[in-house]
C-alpha atoms as a printed R data frame, in Angstrom:
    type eleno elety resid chain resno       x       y       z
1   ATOM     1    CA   UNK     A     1 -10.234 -13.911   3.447
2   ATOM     2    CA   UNK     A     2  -7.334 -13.511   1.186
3   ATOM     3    CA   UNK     A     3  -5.938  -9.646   1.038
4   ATOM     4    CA   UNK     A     4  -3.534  -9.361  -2.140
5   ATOM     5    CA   UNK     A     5  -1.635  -5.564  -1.960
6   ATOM     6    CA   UNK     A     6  -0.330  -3.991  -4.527
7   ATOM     7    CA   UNK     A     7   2.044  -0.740  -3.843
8   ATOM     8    CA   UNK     A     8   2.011   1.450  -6.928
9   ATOM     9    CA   UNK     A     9   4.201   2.100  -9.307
10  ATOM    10    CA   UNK     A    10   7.270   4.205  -9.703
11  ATOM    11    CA   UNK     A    11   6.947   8.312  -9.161
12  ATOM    12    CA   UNK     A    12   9.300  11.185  -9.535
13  ATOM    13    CA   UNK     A    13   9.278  11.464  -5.728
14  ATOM    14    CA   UNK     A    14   9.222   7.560  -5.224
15  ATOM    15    CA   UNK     A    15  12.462   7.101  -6.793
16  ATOM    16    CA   UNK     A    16  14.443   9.904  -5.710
17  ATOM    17    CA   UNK     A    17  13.239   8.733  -2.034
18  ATOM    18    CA   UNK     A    18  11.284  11.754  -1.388
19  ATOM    19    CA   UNK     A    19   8.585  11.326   1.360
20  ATOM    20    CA   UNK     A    20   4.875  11.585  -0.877
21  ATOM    21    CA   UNK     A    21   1.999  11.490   1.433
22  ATOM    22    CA   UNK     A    22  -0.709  13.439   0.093
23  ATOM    23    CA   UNK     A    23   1.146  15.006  -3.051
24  ATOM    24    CA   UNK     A    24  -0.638  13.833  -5.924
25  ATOM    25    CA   UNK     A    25   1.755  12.803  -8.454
26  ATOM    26    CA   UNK     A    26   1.367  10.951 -11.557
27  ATOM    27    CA   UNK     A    27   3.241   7.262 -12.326
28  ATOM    28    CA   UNK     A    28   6.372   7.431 -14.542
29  ATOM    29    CA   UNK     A    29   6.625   5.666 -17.545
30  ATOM    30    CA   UNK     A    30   8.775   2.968 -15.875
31  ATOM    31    CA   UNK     A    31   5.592   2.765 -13.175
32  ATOM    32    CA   UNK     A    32   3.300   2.498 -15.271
33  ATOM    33    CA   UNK     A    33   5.191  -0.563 -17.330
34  ATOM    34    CA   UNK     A    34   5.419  -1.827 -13.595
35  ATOM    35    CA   UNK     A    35   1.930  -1.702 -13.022
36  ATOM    36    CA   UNK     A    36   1.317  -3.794 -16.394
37  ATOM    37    CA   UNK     A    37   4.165  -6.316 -15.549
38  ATOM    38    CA   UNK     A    38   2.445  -6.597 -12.367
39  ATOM    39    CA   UNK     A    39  -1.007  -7.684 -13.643
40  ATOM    40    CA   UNK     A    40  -0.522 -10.988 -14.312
41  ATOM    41    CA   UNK     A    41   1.097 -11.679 -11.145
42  ATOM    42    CA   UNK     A    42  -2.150  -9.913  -9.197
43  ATOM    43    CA   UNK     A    43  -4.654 -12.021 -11.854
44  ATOM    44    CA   UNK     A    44  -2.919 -15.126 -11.292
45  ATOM    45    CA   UNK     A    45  -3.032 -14.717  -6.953
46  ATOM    46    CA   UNK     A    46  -6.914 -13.905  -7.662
47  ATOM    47    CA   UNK     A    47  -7.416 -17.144  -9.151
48  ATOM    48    CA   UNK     A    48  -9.176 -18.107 -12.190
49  ATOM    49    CA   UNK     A    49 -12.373 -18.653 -10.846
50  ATOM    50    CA   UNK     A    50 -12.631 -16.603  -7.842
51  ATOM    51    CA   UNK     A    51 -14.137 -13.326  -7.855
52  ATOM    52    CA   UNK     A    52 -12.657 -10.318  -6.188
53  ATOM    53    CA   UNK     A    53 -13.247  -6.511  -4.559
54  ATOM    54    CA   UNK     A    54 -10.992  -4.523  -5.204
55  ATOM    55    CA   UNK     A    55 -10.145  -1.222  -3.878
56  ATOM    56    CA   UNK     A    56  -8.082   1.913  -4.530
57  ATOM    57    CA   UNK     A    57  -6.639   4.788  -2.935
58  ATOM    58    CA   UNK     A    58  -8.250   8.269  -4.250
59  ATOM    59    CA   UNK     A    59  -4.820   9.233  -5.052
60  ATOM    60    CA   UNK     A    60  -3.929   9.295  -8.725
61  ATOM    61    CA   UNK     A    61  -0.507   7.516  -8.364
62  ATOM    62    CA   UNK     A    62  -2.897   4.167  -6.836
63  ATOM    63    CA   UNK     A    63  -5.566   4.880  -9.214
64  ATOM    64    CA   UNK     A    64  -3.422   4.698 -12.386
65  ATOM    65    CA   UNK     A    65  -2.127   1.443 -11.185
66  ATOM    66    CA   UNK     A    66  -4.995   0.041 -10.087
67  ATOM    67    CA   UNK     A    67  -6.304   0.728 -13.712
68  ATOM    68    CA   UNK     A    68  -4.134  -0.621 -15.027
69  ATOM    69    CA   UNK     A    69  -4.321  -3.565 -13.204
70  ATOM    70    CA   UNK     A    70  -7.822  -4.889 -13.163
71  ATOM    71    CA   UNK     A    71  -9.629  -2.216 -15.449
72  ATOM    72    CA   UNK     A    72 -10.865   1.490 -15.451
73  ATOM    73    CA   UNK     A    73 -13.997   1.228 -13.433
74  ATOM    74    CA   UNK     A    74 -13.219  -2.372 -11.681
75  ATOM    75    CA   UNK     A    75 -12.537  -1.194  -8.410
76  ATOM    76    CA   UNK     A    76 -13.585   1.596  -5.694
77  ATOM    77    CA   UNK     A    77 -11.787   4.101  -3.825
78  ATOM    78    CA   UNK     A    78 -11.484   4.718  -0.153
79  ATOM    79    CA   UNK     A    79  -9.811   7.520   1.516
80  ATOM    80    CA   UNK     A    80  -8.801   5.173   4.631
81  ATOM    81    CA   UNK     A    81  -6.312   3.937   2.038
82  ATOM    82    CA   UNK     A    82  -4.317   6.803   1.054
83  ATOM    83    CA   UNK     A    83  -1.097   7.510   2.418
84  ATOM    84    CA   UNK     A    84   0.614   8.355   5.705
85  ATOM    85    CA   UNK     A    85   0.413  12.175   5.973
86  ATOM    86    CA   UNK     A    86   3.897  13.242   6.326
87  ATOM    87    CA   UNK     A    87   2.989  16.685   7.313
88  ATOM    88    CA   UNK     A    88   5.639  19.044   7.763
89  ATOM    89    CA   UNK     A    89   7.946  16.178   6.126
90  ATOM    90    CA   UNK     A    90   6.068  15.764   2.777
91  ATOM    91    CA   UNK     A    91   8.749  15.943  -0.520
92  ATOM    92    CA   UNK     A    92  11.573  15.203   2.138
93  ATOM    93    CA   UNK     A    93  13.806  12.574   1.872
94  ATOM    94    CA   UNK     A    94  14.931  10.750   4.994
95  ATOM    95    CA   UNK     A    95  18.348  12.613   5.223
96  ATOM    96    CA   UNK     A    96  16.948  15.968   4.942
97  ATOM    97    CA   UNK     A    97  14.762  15.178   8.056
98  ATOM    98    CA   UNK     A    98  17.088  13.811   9.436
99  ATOM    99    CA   UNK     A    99  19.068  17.183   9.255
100 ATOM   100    CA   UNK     A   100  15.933  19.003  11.304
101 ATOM   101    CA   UNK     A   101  14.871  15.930  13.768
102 ATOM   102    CA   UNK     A   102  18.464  13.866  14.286
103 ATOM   103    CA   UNK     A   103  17.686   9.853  13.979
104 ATOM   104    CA   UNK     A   104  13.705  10.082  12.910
105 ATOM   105    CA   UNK     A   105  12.110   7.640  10.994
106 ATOM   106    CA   UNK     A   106   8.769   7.505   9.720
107 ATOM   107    CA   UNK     A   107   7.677   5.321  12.989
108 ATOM   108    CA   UNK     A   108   8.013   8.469  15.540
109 ATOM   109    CA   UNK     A   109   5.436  10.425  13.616
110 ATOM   110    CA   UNK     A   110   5.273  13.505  11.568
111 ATOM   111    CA   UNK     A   111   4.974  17.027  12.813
112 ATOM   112    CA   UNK     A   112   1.534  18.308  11.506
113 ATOM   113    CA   UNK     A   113   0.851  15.192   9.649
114 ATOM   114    CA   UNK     A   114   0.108  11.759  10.937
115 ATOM   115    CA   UNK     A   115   1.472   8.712  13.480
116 ATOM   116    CA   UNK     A   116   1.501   5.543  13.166
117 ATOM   117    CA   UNK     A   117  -1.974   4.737  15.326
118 ATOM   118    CA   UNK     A   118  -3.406   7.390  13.217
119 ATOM   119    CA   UNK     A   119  -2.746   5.514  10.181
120 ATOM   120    CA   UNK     A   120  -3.736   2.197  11.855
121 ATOM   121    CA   UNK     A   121  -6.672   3.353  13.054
122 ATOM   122    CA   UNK     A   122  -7.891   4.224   9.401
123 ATOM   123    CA   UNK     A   123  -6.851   0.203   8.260
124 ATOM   124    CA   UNK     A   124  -8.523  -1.192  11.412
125 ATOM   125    CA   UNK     A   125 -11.767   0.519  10.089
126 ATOM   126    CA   UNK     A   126 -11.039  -0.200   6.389
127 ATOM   127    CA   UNK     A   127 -10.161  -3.782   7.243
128 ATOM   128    CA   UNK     A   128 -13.372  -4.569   9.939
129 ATOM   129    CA   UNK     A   129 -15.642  -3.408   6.691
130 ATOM   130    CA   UNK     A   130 -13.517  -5.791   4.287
131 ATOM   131    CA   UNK     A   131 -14.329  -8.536   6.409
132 ATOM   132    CA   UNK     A   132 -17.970  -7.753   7.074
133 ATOM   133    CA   UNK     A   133 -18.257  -6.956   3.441
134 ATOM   134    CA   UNK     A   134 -17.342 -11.108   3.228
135 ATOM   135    CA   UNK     A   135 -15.792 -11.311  -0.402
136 ATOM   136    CA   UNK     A   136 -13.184 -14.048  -0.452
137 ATOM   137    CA   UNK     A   137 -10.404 -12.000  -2.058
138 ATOM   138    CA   UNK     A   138  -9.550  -8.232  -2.183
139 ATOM   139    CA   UNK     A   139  -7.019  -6.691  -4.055
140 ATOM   140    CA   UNK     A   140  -5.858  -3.172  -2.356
141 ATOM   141    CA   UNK     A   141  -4.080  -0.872  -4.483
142 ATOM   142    CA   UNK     A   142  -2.232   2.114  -1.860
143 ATOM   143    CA   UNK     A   143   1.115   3.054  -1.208
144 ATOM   144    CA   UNK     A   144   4.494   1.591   0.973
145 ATOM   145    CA   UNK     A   145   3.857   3.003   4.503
146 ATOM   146    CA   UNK     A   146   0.066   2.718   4.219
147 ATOM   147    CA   UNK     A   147   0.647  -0.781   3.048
148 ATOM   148    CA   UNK     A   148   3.240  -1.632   5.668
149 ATOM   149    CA   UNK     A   149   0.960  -0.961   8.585
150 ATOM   150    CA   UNK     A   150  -2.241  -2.620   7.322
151 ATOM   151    CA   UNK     A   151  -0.483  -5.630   6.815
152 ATOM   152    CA   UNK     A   152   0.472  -5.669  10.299
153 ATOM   153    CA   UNK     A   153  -2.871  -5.130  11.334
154 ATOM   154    CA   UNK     A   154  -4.065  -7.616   9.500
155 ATOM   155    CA   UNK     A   155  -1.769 -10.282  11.205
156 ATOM   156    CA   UNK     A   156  -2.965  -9.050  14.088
157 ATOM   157    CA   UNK     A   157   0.109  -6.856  15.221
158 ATOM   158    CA   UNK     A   158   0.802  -3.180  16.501
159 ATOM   159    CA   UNK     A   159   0.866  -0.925  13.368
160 ATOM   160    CA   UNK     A   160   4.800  -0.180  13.872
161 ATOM   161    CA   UNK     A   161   5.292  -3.732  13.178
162 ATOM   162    CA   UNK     A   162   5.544  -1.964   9.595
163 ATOM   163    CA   UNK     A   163   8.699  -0.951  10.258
164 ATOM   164    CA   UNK     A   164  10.128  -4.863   9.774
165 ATOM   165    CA   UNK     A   165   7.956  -5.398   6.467
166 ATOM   166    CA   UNK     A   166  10.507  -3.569   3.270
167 ATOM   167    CA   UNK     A   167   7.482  -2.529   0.716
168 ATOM   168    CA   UNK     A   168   9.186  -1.639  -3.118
169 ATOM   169    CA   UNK     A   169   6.743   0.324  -5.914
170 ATOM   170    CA   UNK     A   170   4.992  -2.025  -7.868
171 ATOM   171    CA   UNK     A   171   5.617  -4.893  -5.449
172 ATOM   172    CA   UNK     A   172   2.664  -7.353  -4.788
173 ATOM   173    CA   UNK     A   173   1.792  -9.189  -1.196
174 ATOM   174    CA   UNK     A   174  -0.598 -11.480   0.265
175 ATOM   175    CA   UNK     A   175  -1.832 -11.906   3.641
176 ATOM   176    CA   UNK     A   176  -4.436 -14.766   3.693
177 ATOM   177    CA   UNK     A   177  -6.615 -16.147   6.739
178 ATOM   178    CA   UNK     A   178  -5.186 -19.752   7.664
179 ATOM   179    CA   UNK     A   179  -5.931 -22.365   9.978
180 ATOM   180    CA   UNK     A   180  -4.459 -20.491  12.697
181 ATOM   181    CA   UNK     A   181  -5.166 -16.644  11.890
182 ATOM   182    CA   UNK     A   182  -4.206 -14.023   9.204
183 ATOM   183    CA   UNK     A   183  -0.266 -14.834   7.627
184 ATOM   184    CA   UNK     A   184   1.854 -12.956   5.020
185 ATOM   185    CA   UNK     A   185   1.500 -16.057   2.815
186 ATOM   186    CA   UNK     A   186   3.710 -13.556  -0.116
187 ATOM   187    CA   UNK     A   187   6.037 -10.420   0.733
188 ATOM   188    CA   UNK     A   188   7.521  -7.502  -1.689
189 ATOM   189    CA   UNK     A   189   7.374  -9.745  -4.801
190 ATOM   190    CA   UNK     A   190   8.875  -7.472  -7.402
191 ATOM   191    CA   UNK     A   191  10.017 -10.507  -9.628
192 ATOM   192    CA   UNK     A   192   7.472  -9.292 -12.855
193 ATOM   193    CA   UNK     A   193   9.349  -5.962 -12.710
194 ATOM   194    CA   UNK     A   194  12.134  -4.649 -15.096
């Protein structure tokens, strides 16, 4: 099974560093020439003759790119793919948490929103139906922290693993079974963008 994951492109909140869990914002114009930068890269890590499943977040900022990616229509969403909820931390950025809970980071959890093996438990189920669904290659369009922990999982590590795996917008990864289990075989590849 080859996993190719695609973080979304730029937002408002994205690039002034603002925490967006389950906000629903739109791309930028500069995301949205990401996302169509990024399509060759994602077409060529398919491979020419190898078809693929390919899955979205419900949330508009993954479902833009993920259009414009592979095609309106060419992919499905799944809620187990949509963002860490932030809670009372969503539209923060680190340093104004940071002025409420002294040293946090996204790792210790989010008052009224998520943790870590809450979001991990939502990719362990995504990812056991990815691999009983059986198609060779899936492309997963979601977002950085989302993103961060399923790759873990699916290397077969604790979901705060995450923490060690930098995720930019509009960056593409692969983590692809080999001889000896699951391996990031391509990390935060950003090179197609401007």
């Amino acid at each position: 099974m080859k996993l190719i994951l695609v973080r979304h492109g730029a937002t408002e909140w994205s690039s002034n560093g603002r925490h967006t869990g389950t906000t629903d914002l739109a791309l930028t114009a500069q995301g949205r020439v990401q996302a169509r930068d990024a399509r060759p890269k994602v077409t060529a890590r398919i491979g020419a003759d190898q078809p693929s499943a390919n899955w979205s977040s419900p949330l508009q900022r993954a479902r833009t790119t993920a259009e414009i990616v592979v095609g309106d229509g060419a992919f499905a969403l799944d809620d187990r793919l949509r963002e860490f909820d932030y809670g009372d931390y969503e539209g923060l950025t680190t340093t104004e948490i940071r002025q409420r809970a002294p040293g946090w980071t996204v790792w210790d959890g989010c008052p009224s929103g998520e943790t870590v093996a809450d979001v991990a438990g939502r990719v362990d189920s995504f990812l056991a139906d990815l691999r009983a669904h059986g198609a060779p290659v899936s492309v997963l369009f979601a977002h950085g922290h989302l993103l961060r922990i399923l790759a873990a999982r699916a290397i077969e590590q604790l979901g705060a693993f995450g923490k060690h795996l930098a995720l930019d917008t509009a960056s593409v990864s692969e983590v692809m079974d080999q001889r000896d289990g699951p391996a990031i075989t391509l990390w935060n590849d950003v090179s197609h963008c401007r």
